[in-house]
N, C-alpha and C positions, 0 to 999 in steps of 0.2 A: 475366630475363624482363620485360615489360612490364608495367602493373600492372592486378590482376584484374578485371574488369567482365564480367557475362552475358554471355558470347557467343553469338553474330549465328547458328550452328548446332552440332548438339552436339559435345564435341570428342570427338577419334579414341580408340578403346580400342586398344589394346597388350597381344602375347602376346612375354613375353620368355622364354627357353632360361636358367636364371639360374648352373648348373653349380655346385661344389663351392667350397670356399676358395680348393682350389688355382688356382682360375681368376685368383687376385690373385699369385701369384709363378711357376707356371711360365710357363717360355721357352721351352715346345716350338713352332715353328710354326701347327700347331691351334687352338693356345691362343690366340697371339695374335689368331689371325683372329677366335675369338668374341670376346677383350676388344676389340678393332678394332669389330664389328657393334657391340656394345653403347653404346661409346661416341660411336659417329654416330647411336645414337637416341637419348639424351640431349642431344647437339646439338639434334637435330631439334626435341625436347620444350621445350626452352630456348627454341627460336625460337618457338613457339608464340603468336598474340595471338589475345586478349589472355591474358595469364598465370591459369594455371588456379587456381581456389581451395584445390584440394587434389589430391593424388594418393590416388586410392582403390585399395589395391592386395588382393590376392589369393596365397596361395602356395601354393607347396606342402610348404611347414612350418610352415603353420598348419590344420589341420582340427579344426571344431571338438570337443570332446571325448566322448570314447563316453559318458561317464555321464550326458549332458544326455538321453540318448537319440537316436531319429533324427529328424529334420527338423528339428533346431536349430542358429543359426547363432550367431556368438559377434563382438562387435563391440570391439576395442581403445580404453578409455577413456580411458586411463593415464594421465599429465601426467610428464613427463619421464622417455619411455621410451629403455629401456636396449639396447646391444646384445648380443644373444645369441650365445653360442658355442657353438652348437648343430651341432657337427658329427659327420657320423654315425662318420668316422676319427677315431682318437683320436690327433692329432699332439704332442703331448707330449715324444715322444724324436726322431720327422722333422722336426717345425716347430714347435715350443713359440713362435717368437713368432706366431704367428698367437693364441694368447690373448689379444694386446694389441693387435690392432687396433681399431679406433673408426670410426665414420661420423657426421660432424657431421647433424644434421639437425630438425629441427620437428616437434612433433604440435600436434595441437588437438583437446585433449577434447569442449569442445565441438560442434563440426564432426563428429566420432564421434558423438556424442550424438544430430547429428541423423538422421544415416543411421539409427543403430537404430532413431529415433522413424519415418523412412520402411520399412526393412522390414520394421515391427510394424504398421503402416497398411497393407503390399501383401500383407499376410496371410503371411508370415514367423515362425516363433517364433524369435526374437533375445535375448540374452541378452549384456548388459554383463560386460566382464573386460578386469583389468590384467595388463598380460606386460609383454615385451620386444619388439623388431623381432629378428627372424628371418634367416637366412643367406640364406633365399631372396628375402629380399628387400634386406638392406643389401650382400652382396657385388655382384650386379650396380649395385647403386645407385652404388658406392662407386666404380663404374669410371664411372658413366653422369654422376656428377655428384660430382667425389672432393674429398674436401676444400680444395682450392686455391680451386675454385672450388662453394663450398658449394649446393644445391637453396633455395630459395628461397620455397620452398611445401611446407606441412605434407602428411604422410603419415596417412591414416585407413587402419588396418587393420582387414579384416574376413576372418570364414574362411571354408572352404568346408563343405559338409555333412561329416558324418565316414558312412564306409560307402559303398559300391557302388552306391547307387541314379543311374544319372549322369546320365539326366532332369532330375533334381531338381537338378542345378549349373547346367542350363541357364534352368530357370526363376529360378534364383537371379539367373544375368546379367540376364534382362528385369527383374527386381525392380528395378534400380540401374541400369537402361537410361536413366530420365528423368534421374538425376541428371548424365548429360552435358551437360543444358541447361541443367542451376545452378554450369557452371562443375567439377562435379569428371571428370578426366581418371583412366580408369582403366587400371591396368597389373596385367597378370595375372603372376604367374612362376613357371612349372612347368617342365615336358622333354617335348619331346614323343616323345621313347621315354628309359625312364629304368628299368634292368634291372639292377642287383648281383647278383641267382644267375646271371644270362648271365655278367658280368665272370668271377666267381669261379668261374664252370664253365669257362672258359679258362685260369686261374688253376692250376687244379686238375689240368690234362689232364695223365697221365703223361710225355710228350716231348716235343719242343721239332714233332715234326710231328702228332702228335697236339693241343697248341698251337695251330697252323698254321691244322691244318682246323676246330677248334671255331671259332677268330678268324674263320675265312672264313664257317661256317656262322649262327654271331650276326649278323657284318655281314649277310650277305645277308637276314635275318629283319629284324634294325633298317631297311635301305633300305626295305623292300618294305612296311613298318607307316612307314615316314616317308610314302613316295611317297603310298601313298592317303589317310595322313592331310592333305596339301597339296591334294590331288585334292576332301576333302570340307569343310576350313576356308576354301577360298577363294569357295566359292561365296556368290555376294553375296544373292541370296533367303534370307530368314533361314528359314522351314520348311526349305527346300532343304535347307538346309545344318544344320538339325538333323537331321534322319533320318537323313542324310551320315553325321555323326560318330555318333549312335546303333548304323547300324550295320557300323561301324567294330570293335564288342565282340565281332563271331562272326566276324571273322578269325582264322586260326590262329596269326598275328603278334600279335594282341593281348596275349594272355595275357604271351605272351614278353618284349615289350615293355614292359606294365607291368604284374608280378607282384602291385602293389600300386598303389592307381588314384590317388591323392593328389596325385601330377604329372602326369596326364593333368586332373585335373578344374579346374584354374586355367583352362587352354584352352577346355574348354567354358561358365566362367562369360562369360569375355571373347566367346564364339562370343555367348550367348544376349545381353548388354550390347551388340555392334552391330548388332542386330537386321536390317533391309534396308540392304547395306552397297552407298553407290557405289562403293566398291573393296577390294580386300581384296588386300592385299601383300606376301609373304614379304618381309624384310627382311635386306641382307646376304649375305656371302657361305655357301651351304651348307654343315654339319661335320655331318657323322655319321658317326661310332664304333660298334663292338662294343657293344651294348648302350644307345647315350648317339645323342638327336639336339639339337642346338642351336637348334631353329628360333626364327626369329623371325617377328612377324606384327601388320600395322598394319590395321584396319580403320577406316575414313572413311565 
Protein backbone atom coordinates (compact mmCIF):
# COMPACT_ATOMS: atom_id res chain seq x y z
CA UNK A 1 0.00 0.00 0.00
CA UNK A 2 1.09 3.55 -0.30
CA UNK A 3 2.30 5.33 2.72
CA UNK A 4 -0.52 6.69 5.15
CA UNK A 5 -1.37 10.51 5.15
CA UNK A 6 -5.10 12.02 6.11
CA UNK A 7 -6.92 11.38 3.28
CA UNK A 8 -8.49 13.86 0.92
CA UNK A 9 -12.24 12.02 1.90
CA UNK A 10 -13.30 9.42 4.38
CA UNK A 11 -12.30 6.03 3.35
CA UNK A 12 -14.84 3.34 2.43
CA UNK A 13 -16.34 0.97 5.33
CA UNK A 14 -16.63 -2.73 4.37
CA UNK A 15 -19.26 -5.57 5.23
CA UNK A 16 -17.48 -8.75 4.76
CA UNK A 17 -19.42 -12.64 4.92
CA UNK A 18 -16.20 -14.01 6.81
CA UNK A 19 -17.54 -18.04 7.09
CA UNK A 20 -16.07 -20.76 9.25
CA UNK A 21 -12.31 -22.29 9.10
CA UNK A 22 -13.22 -24.40 6.62
CA UNK A 23 -13.51 -21.61 4.22
CA UNK A 24 -9.36 -21.83 4.18
CA UNK A 25 -9.34 -25.76 2.86
CA UNK A 26 -12.47 -26.75 1.15
CA UNK A 27 -12.67 -27.23 -2.56
CA UNK A 28 -16.16 -27.29 -2.98
CA UNK A 29 -17.05 -24.79 -5.86
CA UNK A 30 -19.11 -22.36 -3.26
CA UNK A 31 -16.28 -22.17 -1.54
CA UNK A 32 -14.17 -21.05 -3.66
CA UNK A 33 -16.28 -18.38 -5.05
CA UNK A 34 -16.48 -16.79 -1.44
CA UNK A 35 -12.59 -17.21 -0.98
CA UNK A 36 -12.50 -15.66 -4.79
CA UNK A 37 -14.83 -12.34 -3.40
CA UNK A 38 -12.81 -11.99 -0.47
CA UNK A 39 -9.63 -11.94 -2.02
CA UNK A 40 -10.56 -9.22 -4.75
CA UNK A 41 -11.41 -7.07 -1.85
CA UNK A 42 -8.24 -7.13 -0.16
CA UNK A 43 -6.85 -6.39 -3.58
CA UNK A 44 -8.99 -3.55 -3.74
CA UNK A 45 -8.11 -2.56 0.12
CA UNK A 46 -4.28 -2.68 -1.03
CA UNK A 47 -4.98 -0.31 -3.78
CA UNK A 48 -6.24 2.14 -1.59
CA UNK A 49 -4.29 5.80 -1.43
CA UNK A 50 -3.16 6.85 0.49
CA UNK A 51 -2.64 3.70 2.69
CA UNK A 52 -5.01 3.67 5.76
CA UNK A 53 -3.59 4.11 9.32
CA UNK A 54 -5.28 1.12 10.57
CA UNK A 55 -7.86 -1.33 9.99
CA UNK A 56 -10.80 -0.78 12.51
CA UNK A 57 -12.52 -4.06 12.46
CA UNK A 58 -15.80 -5.32 14.00
CA UNK A 59 -16.87 -9.26 14.31
CA UNK A 60 -18.85 -11.26 15.08
CA UNK A 61 -16.79 -13.29 17.66
CA UNK A 62 -16.11 -10.53 19.48
CA UNK A 63 -19.29 -9.15 21.43
CA UNK A 64 -18.55 -7.41 24.22
CA UNK A 65 -19.11 -9.39 27.49
CA UNK A 66 -22.38 -9.86 29.44
CA UNK A 67 -20.96 -9.16 32.89
CA UNK A 68 -19.88 -5.40 31.76
CA UNK A 69 -23.59 -5.31 31.51
CA UNK A 70 -25.43 -3.51 28.55
CA UNK A 71 -24.15 -0.58 26.76
CA UNK A 72 -20.60 -1.37 27.12
CA UNK A 73 -18.20 -1.82 24.43
CA UNK A 74 -14.82 -3.38 24.84
CA UNK A 75 -11.77 -2.02 22.87
CA UNK A 76 -8.58 -4.65 22.12
CA UNK A 77 -5.32 -3.07 23.69
CA UNK A 78 -3.18 -6.06 23.64
CA UNK A 79 0.49 -5.65 22.20
CA UNK A 80 1.35 -8.76 20.28
CA UNK A 81 -1.94 -10.23 19.90
CA UNK A 82 -2.27 -13.88 19.29
CA UNK A 83 -4.43 -15.88 17.08
CA UNK A 84 -7.51 -17.56 18.36
CA UNK A 85 -8.80 -20.95 17.66
CA UNK A 86 -11.89 -20.13 18.38
CA UNK A 87 -13.83 -22.51 16.46
CA UNK A 88 -17.49 -23.30 17.18
CA UNK A 89 -16.66 -27.35 15.46
CA UNK A 90 -14.39 -29.09 17.22
CA UNK A 91 -11.87 -30.33 14.27
CA UNK A 92 -9.58 -32.18 16.19
CA UNK A 93 -10.31 -35.79 14.64
CA UNK A 94 -11.51 -33.91 10.78
CA UNK A 95 -8.85 -31.33 10.71
CA UNK A 96 -6.57 -31.17 13.58
CA UNK A 97 -4.15 -28.95 11.46
CA UNK A 98 -6.29 -26.13 11.34
CA UNK A 99 -4.76 -25.71 15.26
CA UNK A 100 -1.70 -24.44 13.53
CA UNK A 101 -2.57 -22.05 11.48
CA UNK A 102 -1.17 -18.50 11.99
CA UNK A 103 -1.94 -15.10 10.32
CA UNK A 104 1.06 -12.64 10.20
CA UNK A 105 -0.10 -9.25 11.10
CA UNK A 106 0.31 -5.68 13.37
CA UNK A 107 -1.54 -4.26 16.17
CA UNK A 108 -1.03 -1.02 17.71
CA UNK A 109 -2.02 -0.49 21.22
CA UNK A 110 -1.79 2.63 21.10
CA UNK A 111 -3.83 3.40 18.05
CA UNK A 112 -6.58 1.24 20.21
CA UNK A 113 -5.96 3.60 22.86
CA UNK A 114 -7.04 6.19 21.04
CA UNK A 115 -10.38 4.94 19.53
CA UNK A 116 -11.37 4.16 23.23
CA UNK A 117 -10.32 7.69 24.37
CA UNK A 118 -12.72 8.65 21.11
CA UNK A 119 -15.82 6.39 22.14
CA UNK A 120 -15.50 7.50 25.75
CA UNK A 121 -15.78 11.37 24.47
CA UNK A 122 -18.94 10.26 21.90
CA UNK A 123 -20.48 9.16 25.10
CA UNK A 124 -19.68 5.39 24.70
CA UNK A 125 -19.00 3.28 28.03
CA UNK A 126 -15.67 1.49 26.65
CA UNK A 127 -13.82 -0.39 28.43
CA UNK A 128 -9.89 -1.58 27.60
CA UNK A 129 -9.08 -5.65 27.16
CA UNK A 130 -6.35 -7.88 26.12
CA UNK A 131 -7.56 -11.14 23.98
CA UNK A 132 -6.62 -12.43 20.81
CA UNK A 133 -7.76 -11.81 17.09
CA UNK A 134 -10.72 -13.82 16.49
CA UNK A 135 -11.71 -16.38 13.49
CA UNK A 136 -13.93 -13.81 12.23
CA UNK A 137 -11.70 -11.82 11.73
CA UNK A 138 -8.11 -13.46 10.71
CA UNK A 139 -9.62 -16.31 8.60
CA UNK A 140 -11.14 -13.88 5.93
CA UNK A 141 -8.12 -11.79 6.48
CA UNK A 142 -5.85 -14.67 5.93
CA UNK A 143 -7.39 -15.13 2.38
CA UNK A 144 -7.75 -11.15 1.83
CA UNK A 145 -4.04 -10.49 2.68
CA UNK A 146 -2.33 -14.18 3.33
CA UNK A 147 0.94 -14.44 4.46
CA UNK A 148 3.01 -14.18 1.26
CA UNK A 149 1.93 -11.09 0.91
CA UNK A 150 1.55 -9.81 4.64
CA UNK A 151 -1.29 -6.54 5.40
CA UNK A 152 0.67 -3.81 6.10
CA UNK A 153 -1.34 -1.70 8.47
CA UNK A 154 -2.21 -2.51 12.02
CA UNK A 155 -5.59 -4.00 12.95
CA UNK A 156 -7.62 -2.14 16.13
CA UNK A 157 -10.26 -4.38 17.36
CA UNK A 158 -13.21 -3.25 18.82
CA UNK A 159 -16.70 -5.18 19.85
CA UNK A 160 -20.04 -4.80 19.31
CA UNK A 161 -22.70 -4.37 22.19
CA UNK A 162 -23.45 -7.81 23.76
CA UNK A 163 -27.61 -8.33 23.70
CA UNK A 164 -30.32 -7.66 21.34
CA UNK A 165 -30.71 -4.03 21.48
CA UNK A 166 -29.73 -3.44 17.62
CA UNK A 167 -30.28 0.41 17.52
CA UNK A 168 -27.62 0.69 19.67
CA UNK A 169 -24.84 -1.18 16.90
CA UNK A 170 -26.11 1.43 14.77
CA UNK A 171 -25.19 4.28 16.92
CA UNK A 172 -22.17 2.52 17.76
CA UNK A 173 -21.12 2.90 13.67
CA UNK A 174 -21.81 6.90 13.83
CA UNK A 175 -19.55 6.79 17.11
CA UNK A 176 -16.40 5.67 14.79
CA UNK A 177 -18.00 7.28 11.65
CA UNK A 178 -15.48 10.50 11.92
CA UNK A 179 -12.67 8.20 12.41
CA UNK A 180 -12.75 7.60 8.42
CA UNK A 181 -11.35 10.91 8.09
CA UNK A 182 -8.10 10.10 10.43
CA UNK A 183 -7.21 7.70 8.09
CA UNK A 184 -8.84 4.36 9.98
CA UNK A 185 -10.63 2.12 7.12
CA UNK A 186 -13.24 -0.05 8.75
CA UNK A 187 -14.30 -3.58 8.11
CA UNK A 188 -17.16 -5.18 9.63
CA UNK A 189 -17.18 -9.30 9.50
CA UNK A 190 -20.42 -10.90 10.27
CA UNK A 191 -23.18 -13.37 7.83
CA UNK A 192 -25.60 -11.77 6.76
CA UNK A 193 -27.91 -14.90 7.51
CA UNK A 194 -26.00 -17.23 9.80
CA UNK A 195 -28.47 -20.12 11.36
CA UNK A 196 -26.86 -23.68 12.90
CA UNK A 197 -30.54 -24.87 14.30
CA UNK A 198 -31.68 -24.33 10.34
CA UNK A 199 -28.27 -26.54 9.42
CA UNK A 200 -28.83 -28.98 12.07
CA UNK A 201 -32.64 -29.17 11.50
CA UNK A 202 -31.84 -30.55 7.95
CA UNK A 203 -29.24 -32.60 9.54
CA UNK A 204 -31.62 -34.12 11.70
CA UNK A 205 -34.57 -34.90 9.15
CA UNK A 206 -35.42 -38.47 9.25
CA UNK A 207 -34.93 -39.31 5.12
CA UNK A 208 -32.90 -38.51 2.63
CA UNK A 209 -36.57 -36.59 1.24
CA UNK A 210 -37.51 -35.36 4.18
CA UNK A 211 -33.66 -33.89 4.00
CA UNK A 212 -34.71 -32.63 0.65
CA UNK A 213 -37.56 -30.49 1.67
CA UNK A 214 -36.31 -29.14 4.94
CA UNK A 215 -32.98 -28.05 2.56
CA UNK A 216 -35.54 -26.51 0.23
CA UNK A 217 -37.53 -24.91 2.99
CA UNK A 218 -34.30 -23.18 4.93
CA UNK A 219 -32.94 -21.97 1.50
CA UNK A 220 -36.10 -20.41 0.67
CA UNK A 221 -36.30 -18.70 4.27
CA UNK A 222 -32.34 -17.68 4.02
CA UNK A 223 -33.06 -16.13 0.02
CA UNK A 224 -35.98 -14.14 1.15
CA UNK A 225 -34.07 -12.53 4.72
CA UNK A 226 -30.94 -12.16 2.24
CA UNK A 227 -33.06 -10.41 -0.59
CA UNK A 228 -34.66 -7.73 1.66
CA UNK A 229 -31.70 -7.46 3.76
CA UNK A 230 -29.72 -6.00 0.22
CA UNK A 231 -33.10 -4.15 -0.54
CA UNK A 232 -32.47 -2.31 3.08
CA UNK A 233 -28.21 -2.06 3.33
CA UNK A 234 -28.05 -0.41 0.07
CA UNK A 235 -29.86 2.32 0.53
CA UNK A 236 -27.53 5.33 0.56
CA UNK A 237 -29.69 7.85 2.97
CA UNK A 238 -28.38 6.89 6.13
CA UNK A 239 -31.95 7.33 8.22
CA UNK A 240 -33.29 5.49 5.13
CA UNK A 241 -31.48 2.91 5.62
CA UNK A 242 -31.52 2.62 9.27
CA UNK A 243 -35.28 2.04 9.79
CA UNK A 244 -34.64 -0.30 6.54
CA UNK A 245 -32.52 -2.75 8.61
CA UNK A 246 -34.42 -1.81 12.07
CA UNK A 247 -37.12 -3.18 10.43
CA UNK A 248 -35.87 -6.04 9.06
CA UNK A 249 -36.35 -7.82 13.07
CA UNK A 250 -40.27 -8.47 12.47
CA UNK A 251 -39.83 -10.54 9.38
CA UNK A 252 -40.65 -14.03 9.90
CA UNK A 253 -37.06 -14.70 8.20
CA UNK A 254 -35.39 -12.97 10.83
CA UNK A 255 -35.57 -14.99 13.66
CA UNK A 256 -34.69 -18.03 11.26
CA UNK A 257 -31.92 -16.44 9.98
CA UNK A 258 -30.37 -15.27 12.87
CA UNK A 259 -31.34 -17.36 15.97
CA UNK A 260 -28.78 -15.37 17.83
CA UNK A 261 -27.99 -11.64 16.55
CA UNK A 262 -24.03 -11.34 16.99
CA UNK A 263 -23.59 -11.76 12.96
CA UNK A 264 -26.27 -9.69 12.11
CA UNK A 265 -24.98 -6.75 14.26
CA UNK A 266 -21.25 -6.24 12.71
CA UNK A 267 -23.45 -5.19 9.41
CA UNK A 268 -25.34 -2.63 11.29
CA UNK A 269 -22.29 -1.10 12.91
CA UNK A 270 -20.74 -0.74 9.38
CA UNK A 271 -24.52 0.49 8.09
CA UNK A 272 -24.36 3.27 10.92
CA UNK A 273 -20.11 4.15 10.11
CA UNK A 274 -21.18 5.03 6.45
CA UNK A 275 -23.62 7.22 7.45
CA UNK A 276 -25.01 9.22 3.86
CA UNK A 277 -23.32 6.87 1.46
CA UNK A 278 -22.55 7.96 -2.47
CA UNK A 279 -22.78 4.35 -3.05
CA UNK A 280 -23.32 1.27 -1.57
CA UNK A 281 -22.21 -2.08 -3.32
CA UNK A 282 -22.79 -5.62 -2.88
CA UNK A 283 -19.52 -7.08 -3.67
CA UNK A 284 -18.74 -10.15 -5.68
CA UNK A 285 -20.38 -12.93 -6.76
CA UNK A 286 -23.68 -13.96 -4.65
CA UNK A 287 -23.58 -17.54 -2.22
CA UNK A 288 -26.42 -18.30 -0.22
CA UNK A 289 -26.86 -21.58 1.47
CA UNK A 290 -29.35 -23.42 3.75
CA UNK A 291 -28.96 -21.33 6.47
CA UNK A 292 -25.55 -19.37 5.56
CA UNK A 293 -25.48 -15.95 3.37
CA UNK A 294 -21.97 -14.73 2.20
CA UNK A 295 -22.76 -11.15 1.47
CA UNK A 296 -20.44 -8.74 0.89
CA UNK A 297 -20.79 -4.85 0.92
CA UNK A 298 -18.60 -1.74 0.16
CA UNK A 299 -20.02 1.68 1.17
CA UNK A 300 -18.21 5.06 -0.25
Amino acid sequence: MPSAITPARPLPVYFIGHAGVNLLFDESPKNRIVQDNLRAIGEEIRAISPRPKAILTFSGHFEAGEIHGPGVIEVNVKRGTYIMHDFVNDFHDSAPFVYEYDWPHKDAPELATGVWRHLSKSGIKAKRVERGVDHGIWVPFKLMFPPENPLDVPIVQVSTFNGYDLASQIRLGEAVASLRNEGYLIIASGMAVHSFPSIFEIRAAPSDEARDLARQKVLTESRAFDTALRAAVTRRDAAERKQALLELEQLPEFRRSHPTVEHFTPLLVAAGAAGNALEVEPLGVDVVDPGMSYLNVRFT
